[in-house]
C-alpha positions as CSV (number, residue, x, y, z in Angstrom):
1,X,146.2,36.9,57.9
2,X,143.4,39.6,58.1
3,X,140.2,39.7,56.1
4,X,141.8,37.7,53.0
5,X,143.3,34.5,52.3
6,X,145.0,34.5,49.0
7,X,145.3,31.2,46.8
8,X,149.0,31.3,48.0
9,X,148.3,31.4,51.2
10,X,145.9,28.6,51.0
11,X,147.9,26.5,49.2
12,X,151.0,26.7,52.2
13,X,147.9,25.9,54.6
14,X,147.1,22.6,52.7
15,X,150.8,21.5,52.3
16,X,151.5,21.7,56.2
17,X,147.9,20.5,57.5
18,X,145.5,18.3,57.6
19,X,142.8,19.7,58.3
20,X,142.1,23.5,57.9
21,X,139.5,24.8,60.2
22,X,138.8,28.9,59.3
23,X,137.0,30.9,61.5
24,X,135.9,34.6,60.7
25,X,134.7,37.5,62.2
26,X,131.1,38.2,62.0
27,X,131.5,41.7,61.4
28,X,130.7,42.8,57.6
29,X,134.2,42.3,56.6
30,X,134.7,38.9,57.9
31,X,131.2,37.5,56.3
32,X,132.9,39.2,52.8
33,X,135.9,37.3,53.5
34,X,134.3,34.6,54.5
35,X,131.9,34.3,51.2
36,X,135.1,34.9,49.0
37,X,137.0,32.3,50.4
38,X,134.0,30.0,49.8
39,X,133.2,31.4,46.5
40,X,137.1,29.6,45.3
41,X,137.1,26.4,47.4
42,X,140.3,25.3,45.7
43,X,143.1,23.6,46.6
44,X,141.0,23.1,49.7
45,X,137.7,21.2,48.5
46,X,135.0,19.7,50.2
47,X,137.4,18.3,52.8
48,X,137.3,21.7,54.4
49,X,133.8,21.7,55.8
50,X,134.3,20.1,59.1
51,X,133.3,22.0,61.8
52,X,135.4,20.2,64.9
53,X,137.9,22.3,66.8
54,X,141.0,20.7,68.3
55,X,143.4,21.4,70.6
56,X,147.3,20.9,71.5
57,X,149.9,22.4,74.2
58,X,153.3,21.8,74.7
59,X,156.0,22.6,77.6
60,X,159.8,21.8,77.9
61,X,161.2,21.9,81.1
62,X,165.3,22.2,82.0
63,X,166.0,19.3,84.4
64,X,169.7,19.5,84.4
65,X,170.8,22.2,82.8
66,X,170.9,22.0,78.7
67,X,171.6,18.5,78.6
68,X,168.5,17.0,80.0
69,X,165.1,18.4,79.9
70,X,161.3,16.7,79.8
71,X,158.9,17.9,77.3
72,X,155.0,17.3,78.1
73,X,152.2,17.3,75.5
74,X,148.4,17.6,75.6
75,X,146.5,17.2,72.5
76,X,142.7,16.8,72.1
77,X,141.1,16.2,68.7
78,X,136.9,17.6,68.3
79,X,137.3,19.2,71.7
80,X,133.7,20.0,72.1
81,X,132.7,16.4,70.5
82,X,130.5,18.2,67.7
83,X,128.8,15.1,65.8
84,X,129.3,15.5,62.2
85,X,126.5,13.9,60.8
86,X,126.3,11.6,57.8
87,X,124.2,13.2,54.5
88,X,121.0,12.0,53.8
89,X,120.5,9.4,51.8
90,X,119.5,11.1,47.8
91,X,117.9,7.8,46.0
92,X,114.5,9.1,45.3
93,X,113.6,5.5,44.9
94,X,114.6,4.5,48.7
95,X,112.1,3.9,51.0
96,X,115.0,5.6,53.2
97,X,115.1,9.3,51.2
98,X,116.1,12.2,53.1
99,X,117.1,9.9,55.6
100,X,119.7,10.8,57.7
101,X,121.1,8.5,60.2
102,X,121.7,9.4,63.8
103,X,125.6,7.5,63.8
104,X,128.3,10.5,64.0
105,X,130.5,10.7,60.3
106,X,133.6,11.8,62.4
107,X,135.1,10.4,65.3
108,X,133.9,11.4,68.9
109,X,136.0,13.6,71.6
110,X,140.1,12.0,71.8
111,X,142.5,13.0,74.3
112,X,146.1,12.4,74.3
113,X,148.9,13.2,76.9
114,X,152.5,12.6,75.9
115,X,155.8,12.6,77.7
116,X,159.1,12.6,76.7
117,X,162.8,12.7,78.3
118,X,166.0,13.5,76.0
119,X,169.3,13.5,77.1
């Protein structure tokens, strides 16, 4: 992908993910990038600001031959269990302004194995 991420490219990102996590280099040319691709938030919106990595493997192993093999999966979802907090509460006339509570907006460390056997 490099240093840019066209509209095109962006779009194909949304229509095969969920969630698009983008990480850049802090180098000049990845804060550039980085500030451009912020600067034309669309198709992606404000759905792209999470900050939680995740996580998956996958191995297929040959039992017999071709015809029957095992496939093992490992997934974990906010791997480093980064709380997303909620945003403050904006009603000037709330005894509760600026307020931000202390329950996590996303959902807390999951882990998942999986196991499979086609024949």
């Amino acid at each position: 992908m490099g240093c840019t991420l066209s509209q095109r490219q962006q779009q194909l990102l949304e229509k095969h993910f969920r969630e698009v996590i983008l990480l850049m280099d802090g180098d000049k040319a990845g804060r550039t990038a980085g500030a451009a691709t912020a600067d034309d938030p669309l198709p992606f919106g404000a759905a792209s600001q999470s900050v939680a990595a995740h996580l998956g493997h996958g191995k297929r192993f040959a039992i017999i031959g071709e015809r029957v093999s095992a496939q093992f999966r490992f997934e974990a979802f906010n791997i480093f269990n980064t709380p997303i907090r909620n945003a403050p509460n904006n009603d000037p006339n709330s005894t509760q302004f600026g307020f931000v509570s202390v329950n996590q907006g996303n959902f807390p460390r999951q882990i998942q194995l999986g196991f499979k056997l086609p024949f």
